[in-house]
N, C-alpha and C positions, 0 to 999 in steps of 0.2 A: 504494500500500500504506500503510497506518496502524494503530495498535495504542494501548491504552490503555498506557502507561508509568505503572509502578512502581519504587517505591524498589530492590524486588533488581536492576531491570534496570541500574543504575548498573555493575553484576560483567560485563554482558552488550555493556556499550558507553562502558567505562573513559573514551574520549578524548572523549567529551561530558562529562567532567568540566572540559573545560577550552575546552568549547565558547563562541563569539565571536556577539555582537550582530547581528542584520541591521538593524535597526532600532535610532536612540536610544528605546526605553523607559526605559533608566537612566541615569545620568551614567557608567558604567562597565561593563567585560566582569564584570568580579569582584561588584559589586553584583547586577547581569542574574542571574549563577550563582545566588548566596548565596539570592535571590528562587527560582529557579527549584527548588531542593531542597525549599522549605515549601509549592511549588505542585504539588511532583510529591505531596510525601505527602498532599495537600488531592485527589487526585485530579483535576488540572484538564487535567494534562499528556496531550500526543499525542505520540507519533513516527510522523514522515513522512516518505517517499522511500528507504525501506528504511534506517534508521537516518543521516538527513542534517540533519535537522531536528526538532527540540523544540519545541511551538507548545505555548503555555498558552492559557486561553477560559475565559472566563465565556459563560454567558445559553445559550439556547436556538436559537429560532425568529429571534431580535435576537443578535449575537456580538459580544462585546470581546476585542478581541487584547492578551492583557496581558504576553508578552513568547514570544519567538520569537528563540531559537539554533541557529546549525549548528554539523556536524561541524567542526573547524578542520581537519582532514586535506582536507578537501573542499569549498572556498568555489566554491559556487552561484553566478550571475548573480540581478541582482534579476528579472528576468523571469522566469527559472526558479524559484524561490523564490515570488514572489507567482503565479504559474501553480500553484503543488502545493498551497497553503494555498486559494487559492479553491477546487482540484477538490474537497478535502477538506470543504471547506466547501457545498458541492455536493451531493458525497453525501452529506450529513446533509439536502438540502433547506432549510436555514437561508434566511430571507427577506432579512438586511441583516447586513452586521458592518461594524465601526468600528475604525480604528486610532486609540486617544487618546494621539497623540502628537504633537511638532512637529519638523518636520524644513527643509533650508534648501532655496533656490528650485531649484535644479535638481532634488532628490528632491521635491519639491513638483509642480514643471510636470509630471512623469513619470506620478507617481501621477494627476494629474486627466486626463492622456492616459489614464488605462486605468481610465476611467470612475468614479472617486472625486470627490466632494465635499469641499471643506471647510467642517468645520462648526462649533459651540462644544466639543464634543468630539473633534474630529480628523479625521481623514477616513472618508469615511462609503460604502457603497455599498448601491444596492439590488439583489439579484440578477436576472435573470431566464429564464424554464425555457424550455428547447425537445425535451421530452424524450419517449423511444420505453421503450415495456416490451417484451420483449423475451421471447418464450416460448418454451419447448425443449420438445423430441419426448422421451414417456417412457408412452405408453399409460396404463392403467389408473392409474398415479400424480398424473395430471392435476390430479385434487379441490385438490392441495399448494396449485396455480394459482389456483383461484376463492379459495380461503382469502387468498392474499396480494391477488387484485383488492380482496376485503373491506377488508383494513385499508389500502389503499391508498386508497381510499374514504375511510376514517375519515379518513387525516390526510389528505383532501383535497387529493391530489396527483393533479395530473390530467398528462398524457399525450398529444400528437397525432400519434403511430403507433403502430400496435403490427405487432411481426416474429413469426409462429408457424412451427414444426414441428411438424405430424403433429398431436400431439393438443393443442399449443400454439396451432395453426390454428384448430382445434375450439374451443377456448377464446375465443380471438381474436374469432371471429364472437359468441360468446355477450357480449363482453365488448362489444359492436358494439351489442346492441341494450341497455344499461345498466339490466339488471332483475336482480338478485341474487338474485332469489327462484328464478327461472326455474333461472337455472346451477345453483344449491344444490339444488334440488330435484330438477333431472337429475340429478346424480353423488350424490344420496344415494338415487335408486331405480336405478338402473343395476346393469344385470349381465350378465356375459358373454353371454348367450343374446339381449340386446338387442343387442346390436354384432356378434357375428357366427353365422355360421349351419356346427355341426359338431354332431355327435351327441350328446359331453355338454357340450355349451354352458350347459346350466341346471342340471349337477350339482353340488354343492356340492365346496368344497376345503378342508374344514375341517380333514381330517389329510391328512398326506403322501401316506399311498397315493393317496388320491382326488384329491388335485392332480397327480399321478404319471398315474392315469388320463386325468384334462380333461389335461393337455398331449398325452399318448399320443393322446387322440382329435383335436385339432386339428392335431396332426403329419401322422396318416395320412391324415387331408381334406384336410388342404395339398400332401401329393406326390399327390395321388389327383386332385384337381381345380385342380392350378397355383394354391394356394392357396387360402383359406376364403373363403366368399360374403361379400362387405361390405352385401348386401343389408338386413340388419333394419339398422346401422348408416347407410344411405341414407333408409330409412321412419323412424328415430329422428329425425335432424336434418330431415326436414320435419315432422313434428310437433312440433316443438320454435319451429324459428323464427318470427318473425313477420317479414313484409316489411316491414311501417309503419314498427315501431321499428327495424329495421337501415339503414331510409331518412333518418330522421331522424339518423343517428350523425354527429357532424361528425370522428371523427376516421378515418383511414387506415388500412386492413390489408393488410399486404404477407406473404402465405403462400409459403414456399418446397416445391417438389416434384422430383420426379427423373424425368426425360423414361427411358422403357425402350426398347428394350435398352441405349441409349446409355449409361443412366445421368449425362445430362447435367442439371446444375442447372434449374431454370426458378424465377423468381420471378414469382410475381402478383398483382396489383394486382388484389384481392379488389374487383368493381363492385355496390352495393347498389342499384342502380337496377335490376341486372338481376333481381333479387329470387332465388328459389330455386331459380333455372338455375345460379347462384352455387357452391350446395352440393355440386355435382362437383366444386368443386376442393376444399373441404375434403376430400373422403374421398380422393382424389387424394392428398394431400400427408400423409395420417396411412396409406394403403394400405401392410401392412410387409409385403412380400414377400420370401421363399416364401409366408409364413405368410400372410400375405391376397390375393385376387385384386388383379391390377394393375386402374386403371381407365382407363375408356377416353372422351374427351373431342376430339370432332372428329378423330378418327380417329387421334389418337396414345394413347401409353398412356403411363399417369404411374406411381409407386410414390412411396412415403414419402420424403418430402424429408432424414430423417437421411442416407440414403447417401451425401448430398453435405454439407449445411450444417444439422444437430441444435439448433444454439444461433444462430439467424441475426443477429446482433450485425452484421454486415458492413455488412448491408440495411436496418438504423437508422441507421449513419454514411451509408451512401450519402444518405438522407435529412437531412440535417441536424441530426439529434439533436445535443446537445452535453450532454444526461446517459442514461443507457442502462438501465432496469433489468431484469438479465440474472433470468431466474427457470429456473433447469437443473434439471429433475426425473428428472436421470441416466437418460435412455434411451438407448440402443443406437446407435451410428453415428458421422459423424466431426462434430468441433467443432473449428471452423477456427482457428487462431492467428491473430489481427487483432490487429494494432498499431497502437493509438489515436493519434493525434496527441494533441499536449498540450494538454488543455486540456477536454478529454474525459472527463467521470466516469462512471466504471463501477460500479453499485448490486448486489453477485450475492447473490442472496438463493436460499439453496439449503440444504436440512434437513441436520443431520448424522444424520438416521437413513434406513434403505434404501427407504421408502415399499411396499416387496411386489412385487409381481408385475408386469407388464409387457401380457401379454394376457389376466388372469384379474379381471374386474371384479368387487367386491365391494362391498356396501351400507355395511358394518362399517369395509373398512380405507377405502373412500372418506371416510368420517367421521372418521376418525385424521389422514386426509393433510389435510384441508380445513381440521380444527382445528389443523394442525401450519402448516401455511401462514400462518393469520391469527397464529397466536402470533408465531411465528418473525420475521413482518413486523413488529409492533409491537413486538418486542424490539427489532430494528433501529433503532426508531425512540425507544429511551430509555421506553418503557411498564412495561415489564417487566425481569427481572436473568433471570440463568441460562445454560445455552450447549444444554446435553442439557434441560434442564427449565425449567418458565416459573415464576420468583415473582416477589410482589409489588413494587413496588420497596422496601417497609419491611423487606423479609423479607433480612436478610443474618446472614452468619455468621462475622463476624470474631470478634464476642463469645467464641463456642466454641469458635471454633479460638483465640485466646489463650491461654485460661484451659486447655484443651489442652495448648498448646505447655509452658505453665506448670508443666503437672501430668508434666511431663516429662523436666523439672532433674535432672542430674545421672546421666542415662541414655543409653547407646550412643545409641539413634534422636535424642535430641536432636541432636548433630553430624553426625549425616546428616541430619537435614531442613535444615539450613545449607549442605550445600553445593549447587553449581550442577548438577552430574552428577545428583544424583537427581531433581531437577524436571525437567528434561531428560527421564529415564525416564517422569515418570508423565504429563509433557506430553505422549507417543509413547501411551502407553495411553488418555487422555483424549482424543487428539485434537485441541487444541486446545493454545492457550498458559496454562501451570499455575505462574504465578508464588507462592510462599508466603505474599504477601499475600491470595491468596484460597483457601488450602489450604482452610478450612473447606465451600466451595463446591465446589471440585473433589474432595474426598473424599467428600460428602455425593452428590455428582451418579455418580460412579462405583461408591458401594453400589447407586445405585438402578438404573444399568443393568443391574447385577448380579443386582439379584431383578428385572429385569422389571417394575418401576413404569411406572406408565402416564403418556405424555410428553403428556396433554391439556389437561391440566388448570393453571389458575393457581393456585399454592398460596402457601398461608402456612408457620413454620415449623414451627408445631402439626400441620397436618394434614400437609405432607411426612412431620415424623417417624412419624404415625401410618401412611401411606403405607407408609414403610419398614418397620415393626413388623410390619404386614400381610400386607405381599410375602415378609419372611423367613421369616412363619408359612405360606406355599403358600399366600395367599391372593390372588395376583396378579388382573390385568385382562385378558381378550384386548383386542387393538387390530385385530384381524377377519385376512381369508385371508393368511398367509404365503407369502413367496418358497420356492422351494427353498433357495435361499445362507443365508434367517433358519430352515428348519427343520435345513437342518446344524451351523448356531450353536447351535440348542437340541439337537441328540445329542452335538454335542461339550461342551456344559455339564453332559451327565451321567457324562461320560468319568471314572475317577477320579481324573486327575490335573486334571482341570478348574479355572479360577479358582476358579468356585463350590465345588466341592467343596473348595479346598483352602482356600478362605476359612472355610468353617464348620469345617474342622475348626481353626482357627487361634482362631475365635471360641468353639469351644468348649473349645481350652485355656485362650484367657481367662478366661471365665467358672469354670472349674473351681480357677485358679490353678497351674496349670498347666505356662502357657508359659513358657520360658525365656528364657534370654538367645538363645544359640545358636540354637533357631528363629527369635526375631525375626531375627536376623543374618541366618540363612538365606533368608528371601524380606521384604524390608523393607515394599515398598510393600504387600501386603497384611497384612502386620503391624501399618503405620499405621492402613491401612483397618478393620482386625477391634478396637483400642486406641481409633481416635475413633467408632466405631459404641457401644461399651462403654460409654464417656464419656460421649456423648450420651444414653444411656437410663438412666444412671445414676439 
């Protein structure tokens, strides 16, 4: 676990105030501290091992360790400590880090045991990868997957297994024969009527009713015929694959399935020699029964590998991975608890929004999920800022939330946005960790989920605000077919006591002059919210 540390988090972890050296970086614990406060506001700082360790860094893709304290409550071994700082250093993919420091022979001999240099700047390593990606069962949400293959591309990180379920399998093999065009082009013409065969297979789900209908019709063909025909889904992937390019792959696919009636796992060792005799087991391992027919393969019968193992992590440690990138596209079944040995990085790149539907393929939301994929991955990767939305990295908003916080003096909500209790609340709403060094960002990104801004796009701060302006005015975006669970999100937003509803009406005592004290009192966080939306359009 690791997190970006901020100055408020000092309220959050008191006894790292008096946290001790693992390393000489300084002549002193007290000097190490004193450094480490101008490092945490410089934004350089990390916390690691669930509040155990303080690691400051420069550099990127090259890393300098420029100083590194624990908990004093809780002194580490050096093995354990330099084990949590490489994983960490792992999962960012970083190529080499340096500690520029001088230490005496015993911590000397140790450190070049565990494969360090010494060099004119310190001790030096170069890493290197043996890593598995790692694909999760979730249907129709798939597209998320070919998005993140993309940027994973970009930053040319490569990969010598990949683990799928179900439609992570599906991926898997696409990902097997290394053509970006091909996968893109599948899942951006794809639609339910391709994958399976039920009566309104090719009706649209544009409003509820009618998604209400397609689930009703492939309900009653699933108890009707032990599940829907995987047939056009069997004619899809041979038209799609090519034997050549899946011959030429040098790396591994290990697809998990579920032996029926047993319900016993099977994992297999996906053979591209055997060319497109192969693609029974993809549909084998993405088959979700009731709803799809089981298939049937030398005389036994397989169903979707979620039943047993949805996120197969297990089956890249079995293989020797030593970093893992988990990509879980929340579908349906069980994800096994595996406990990594140390030393083990684990990479989970997974959207915080609900990707739709599960067995309703759409052109539109496959295009939201595939763009949300490559974003989300390159944010990962330090390209982009945001958590709910992608900008640029120029694009921040501390500017406006000062001069904010500023315009605020001598006002109830000033003393509540100081204390710890309320970031706590609006971190449970956002989702995420909502320190008040980035109120600006977390409020700006909570109006927008609020009107329904569209999460595709990389913005600036001009066009976001313009974004928001728009979406307030019911000038919103679709992002293509809706879940059930996202069309009861939107009845319950027209509910009157709704966020939404009770935000405009907040916003437009604002605007009228209005609001008082006592309302703001009365519900704060959207008080903020309807005060810095005000602000900003000022």
């Amino acid at each position: 676990m690791f997190e970006k540390f901020y100055p408020s988090d000092w309220l959050r972890y008191p006894e790292l105030m008096a946290g001790r050296l693992v390393l000489p970086f300084f002549p002193t614990h007290s000097e190490a501290r004193r450094t480490l406060i101008q490092q945490v506001k410089a934004g350089q700082v990390w916390l690691l091992s669930t509040g155990q360790l303080l690691l400051a860094l420069e550099g990127d893709k090259h890393v300098r360790i420029t100083n590194l304290i624990q908990n004093p409550n809780n002194q580490l071994t050096w093995r354990k400590i330099l084990t949590t700082v490489e994983t960490f250093l792992r999962q960012q993919f970083v190529e080499s880090v340096c500690f520029p420091l001088s230490v005496g022979e015993l911590a000397k001999e140790w450190l070049l045991e565990q494969g360090y240099q010494v060099t004119d700047e310190g001790f030096y390593k170069l890493f290197h990868y043996r890593t598995a990606l790692v694909l999760g069962g979730g249907g129709a949400k798939g597209a998320y997957q070919i998005g993140v293959w993309q940027a994973l591309k970009a930053e040319n990180i490569s990969y010598d297994w990949i683990t799928g379920t179900s439609v992570g399998a599906l991926n898997g093999a696409l990902i097997l024969m290394d053509d970006i065009a091909i996968a893109r082009d599948l899942w951006l013409s794809i639609s339910t009527d391709k994958v399976l065969a039920f009566p309104e297979a090719s009706a649209t789900s544009a409003t509820f009713t009618t998604l209400l209908q397609q689930v009703a019709s492939l309900a009653t063909t699933a108890v009707k015929d032990n599940g829907v025909s995987t047939k056009p889904l069997q004619d899809l992937l041979r038209a799609t694959f090519d034997e050549e390019k899946m011959q030429q792959s040098k790396k591994k696919l290990f697809l998990c399935t579920t032996r029926f009636p047993a319900l016993q796992e099977v994992v297999h060792e996906f053979d591209v020699k055997k060319g497109l005799d192969e693609l029974a087991w993809l549909v084998a391992s993405a088959s979700f029964y009731p709803g799809m027919n089981p298939m049937e393969i030398d005389g036994e019968w397989y169903v979707d590998g979620g039943y047993r193992n949805n996120v197969p992590l297990d089956v890249a440690v079995a293989q020797g991975a030593s970093e893992c990138i988990c990509v879980d596209v929340k579908g349906p079944g069980i994800t096994k608890k595996v406990r990594l040995d140390a030393g083990i990085a684990q990479i989970d790149l997974r959207s915080p929004w609900s990707l739709g539907n599960l067995l309703v393929f759409d052109r539109e939301r496959s295009e939201t999920n595939y763009r949300l994929g490559y974003l989300e991955t390159m944010k990962y990767f330090g390209h982009f800022q945001g958590y709910w939305y992608t900008f640029t990295k120029e694009t921040v908003w501390q500017k406006e939330w000062q001069a904010f916080l500023r315009s605020l003096k001598s006002t109830p909500l000033q003393a509540i946005l100081k204390q710890q209790d309320f970031w706590k609340k609006v971190g449970k709403i956002y989702q995420h960790k909502a320190p008040i060094e980035e109120g600006g960002l977390v409020f700006v990104e909570l109006l927008a989920r609020l009107f329904d801004v569209s999460p595709t796009h990389v913005y600036t701060k001009n066009q976001f605000l313009t974004a928001l302006q728009n979406a307030q005015e019911k000038q919103s975006t679709s992002i293509g077919s809706l879940s059930i669970g996202e069309w009861m999100q939107q009845y319950q937003q027209r509910l009157p006591l709704s966020d939404k509803n009770q935000f405009d009406w907040f916003y437009q005592k604002l605007q009228k002059g209005t609001l008082s004290s006592q309302m703001v009192m009365f519900e704060t966080i959207l008080s903020v919210a309807a005060k810095f939306l005000h602000f900003l359009f000022q």
